[in-house]
C-alpha positions as CSV (number, residue, x, y, z in Angstrom):
1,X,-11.0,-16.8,16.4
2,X,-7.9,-17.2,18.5
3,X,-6.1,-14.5,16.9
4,X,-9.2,-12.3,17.4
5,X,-9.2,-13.0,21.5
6,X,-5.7,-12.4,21.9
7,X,-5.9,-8.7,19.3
8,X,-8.8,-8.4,22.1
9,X,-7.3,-9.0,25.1
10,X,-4.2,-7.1,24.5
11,X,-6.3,-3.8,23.9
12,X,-8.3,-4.4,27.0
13,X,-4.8,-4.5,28.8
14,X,-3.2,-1.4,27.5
15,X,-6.5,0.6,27.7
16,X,-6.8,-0.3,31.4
17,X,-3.0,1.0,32.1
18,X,-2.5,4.6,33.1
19,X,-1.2,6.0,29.8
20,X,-3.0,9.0,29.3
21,X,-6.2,8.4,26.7
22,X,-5.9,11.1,23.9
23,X,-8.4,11.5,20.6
24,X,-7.7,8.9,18.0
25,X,-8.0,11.0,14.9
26,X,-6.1,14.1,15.9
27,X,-6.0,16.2,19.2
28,X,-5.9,20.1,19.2
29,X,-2.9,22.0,20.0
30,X,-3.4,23.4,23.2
31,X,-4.1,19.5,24.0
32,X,-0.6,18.4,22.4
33,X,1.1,21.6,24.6
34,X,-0.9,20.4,27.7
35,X,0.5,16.2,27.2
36,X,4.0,15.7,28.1
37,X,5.2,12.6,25.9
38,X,3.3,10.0,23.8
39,X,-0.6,9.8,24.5
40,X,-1.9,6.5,24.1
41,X,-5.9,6.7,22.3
42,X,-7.9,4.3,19.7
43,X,-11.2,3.6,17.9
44,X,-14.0,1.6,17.5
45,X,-16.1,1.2,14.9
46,X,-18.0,-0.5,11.9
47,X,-16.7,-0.6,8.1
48,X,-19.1,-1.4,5.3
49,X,-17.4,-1.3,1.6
50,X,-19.8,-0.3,-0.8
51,X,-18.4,-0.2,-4.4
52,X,-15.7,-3.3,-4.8
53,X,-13.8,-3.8,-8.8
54,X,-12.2,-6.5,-9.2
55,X,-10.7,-9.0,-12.0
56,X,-12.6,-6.4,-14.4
57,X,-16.2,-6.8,-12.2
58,X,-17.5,-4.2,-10.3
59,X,-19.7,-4.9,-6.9
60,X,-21.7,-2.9,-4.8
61,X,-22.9,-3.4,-1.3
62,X,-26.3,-5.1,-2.7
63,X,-24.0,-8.1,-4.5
64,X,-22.1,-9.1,-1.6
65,X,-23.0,-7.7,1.6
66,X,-19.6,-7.6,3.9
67,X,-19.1,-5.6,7.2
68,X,-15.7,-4.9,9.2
69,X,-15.4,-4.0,13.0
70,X,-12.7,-1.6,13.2
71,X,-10.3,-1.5,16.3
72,X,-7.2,0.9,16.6
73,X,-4.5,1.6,19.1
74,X,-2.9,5.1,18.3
75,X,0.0,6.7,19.6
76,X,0.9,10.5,19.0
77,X,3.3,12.7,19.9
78,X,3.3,16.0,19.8
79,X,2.8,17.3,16.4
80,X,-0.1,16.7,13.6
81,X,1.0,13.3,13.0
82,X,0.3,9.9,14.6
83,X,1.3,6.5,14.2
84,X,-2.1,4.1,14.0
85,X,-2.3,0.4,14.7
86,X,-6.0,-1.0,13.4
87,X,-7.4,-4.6,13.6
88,X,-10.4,-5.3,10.9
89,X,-12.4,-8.4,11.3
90,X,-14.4,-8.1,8.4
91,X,-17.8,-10.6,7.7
92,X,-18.8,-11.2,3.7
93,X,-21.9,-13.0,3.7
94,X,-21.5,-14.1,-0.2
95,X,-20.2,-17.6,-1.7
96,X,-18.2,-19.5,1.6
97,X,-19.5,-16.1,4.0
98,X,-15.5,-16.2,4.7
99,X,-14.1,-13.8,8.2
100,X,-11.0,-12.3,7.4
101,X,-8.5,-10.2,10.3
102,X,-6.8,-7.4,8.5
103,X,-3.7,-6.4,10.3
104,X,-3.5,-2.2,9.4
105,X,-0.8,0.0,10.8
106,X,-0.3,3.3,9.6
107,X,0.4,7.2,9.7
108,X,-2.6,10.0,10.4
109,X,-2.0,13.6,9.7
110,X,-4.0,16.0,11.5
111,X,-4.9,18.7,9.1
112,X,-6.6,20.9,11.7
113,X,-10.6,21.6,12.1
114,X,-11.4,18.3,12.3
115,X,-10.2,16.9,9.3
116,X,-7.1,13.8,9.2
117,X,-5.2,12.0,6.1
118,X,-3.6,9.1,6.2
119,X,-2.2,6.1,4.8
120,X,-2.4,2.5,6.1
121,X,-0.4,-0.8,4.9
122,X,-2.8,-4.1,5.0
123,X,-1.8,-7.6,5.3
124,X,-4.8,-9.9,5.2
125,X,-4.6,-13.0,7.6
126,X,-4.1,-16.8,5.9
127,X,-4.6,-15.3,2.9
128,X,-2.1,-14.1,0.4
129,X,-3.2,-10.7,-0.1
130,X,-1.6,-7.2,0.9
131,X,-2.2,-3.8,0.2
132,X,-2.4,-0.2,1.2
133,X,-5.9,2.6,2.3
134,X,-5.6,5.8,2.0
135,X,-7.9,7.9,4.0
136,X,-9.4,11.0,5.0
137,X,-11.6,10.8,8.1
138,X,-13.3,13.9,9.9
139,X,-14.2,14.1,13.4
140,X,-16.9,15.8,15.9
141,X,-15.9,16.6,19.5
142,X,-18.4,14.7,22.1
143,X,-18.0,17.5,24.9
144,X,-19.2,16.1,27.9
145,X,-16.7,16.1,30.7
146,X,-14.9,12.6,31.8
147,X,-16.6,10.7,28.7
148,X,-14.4,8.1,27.9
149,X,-15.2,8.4,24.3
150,X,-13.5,11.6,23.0
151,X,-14.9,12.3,19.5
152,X,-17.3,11.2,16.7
153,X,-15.6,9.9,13.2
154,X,-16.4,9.2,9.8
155,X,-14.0,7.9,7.2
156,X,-13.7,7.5,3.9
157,X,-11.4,4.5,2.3
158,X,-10.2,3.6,-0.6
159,X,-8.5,0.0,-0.2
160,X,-6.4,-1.0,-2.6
161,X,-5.4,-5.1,-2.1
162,X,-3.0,-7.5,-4.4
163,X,-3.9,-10.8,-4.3
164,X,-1.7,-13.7,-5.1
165,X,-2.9,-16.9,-4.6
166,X,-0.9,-20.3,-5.3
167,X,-2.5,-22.0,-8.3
168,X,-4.8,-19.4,-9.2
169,X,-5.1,-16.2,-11.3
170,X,-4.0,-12.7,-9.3
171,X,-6.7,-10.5,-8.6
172,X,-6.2,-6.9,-7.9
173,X,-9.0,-5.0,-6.3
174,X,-10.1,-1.6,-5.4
175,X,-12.8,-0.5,-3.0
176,X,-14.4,2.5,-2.0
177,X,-15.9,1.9,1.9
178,X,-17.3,3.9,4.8
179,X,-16.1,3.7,8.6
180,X,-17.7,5.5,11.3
181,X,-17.1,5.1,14.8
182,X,-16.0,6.7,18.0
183,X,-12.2,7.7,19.2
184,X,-11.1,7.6,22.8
């Protein structure tokens, strides 16, 4: 929970600076000729894997209900590519209803029309698991003037996480999860 305040805290600080706020996902380019240097932008938003195999079992939503909150600080330059920094907190309400913190970082690639790739790595928390998400997300202008929020988003993910832990069996596991959210 500590960990959580401080990921919190530290977001609330560099949002209230005076870097300029750009679209998570991707901006357009008459926006990246417009911005002189890096933009500073981010997301919020709600994860909810819904097809899970693992150790040769396969899980869906309705087996072990789980749901992630999203955060990410993201930092472009110009060009269709920007470097991504996401926290996940994620809730599974199965077995010991365990609260993980994935740490995220990775590389968007603005495709144009809307549409983004990417490729995250993921260290869980206290636990002995890593991994890598690729992505594709697609995103809806809000166009009202001054919003803070910049666009609408929905993602697909497919997480793919090693686990190793001491004294028992590794698992490998595969997931195939929605995020939707807002970008700023």
């Amino acid at each position: 929970m500590k960990t959580a305040s401080i990921v919190l805290a530290v977001l609330a600080t560099t949002l209230a600076g005076r870097a300029p706020l750009a679209q998570a996902q991707e901006s357009s380019a008459s926006q990246a000729q417009e911005q002189k240097g890096p933009t500073l932008g981010g997301h919020i938003g709600f994860l909810v894997p819904l097809v899970t195999h693992s150790g040769g079992q396969t899980t869906s939503l309705g087996d072990a209900p789980a749901v992630g909150f999203p955060t990410g600080i993201t930092v472009k330059r110009g060009g269709p590519m920007a470097f991504d920094f996401e926290f996940v907190p994620q809730y599974n309400a199965t077995g010991t209803r365990q609260t993980t913190l994935t740490l995220h970082p990775g590389l968007i690639y603005g495709l144009g029309h809307g549409w983004a790739v990417g490729l995250r790595a993921a260290f869980v928390v206290d636990q002995a698991t890593v991994g890598f998400t690729p992505l594709v997300n697609h995103r809806w202008p809000i166009k009202r003037k001054n919003s803070l929020f910049k666009a609408y988003f929905v993602e697909a993910d497919l997480p793919v996480r090693f686990s190793r832990p001491v004294g028992t069996p590794p698992t490998n596991a595969v997931t195939f999860a929605m995020h939707t959210g807002v970008a700023f």
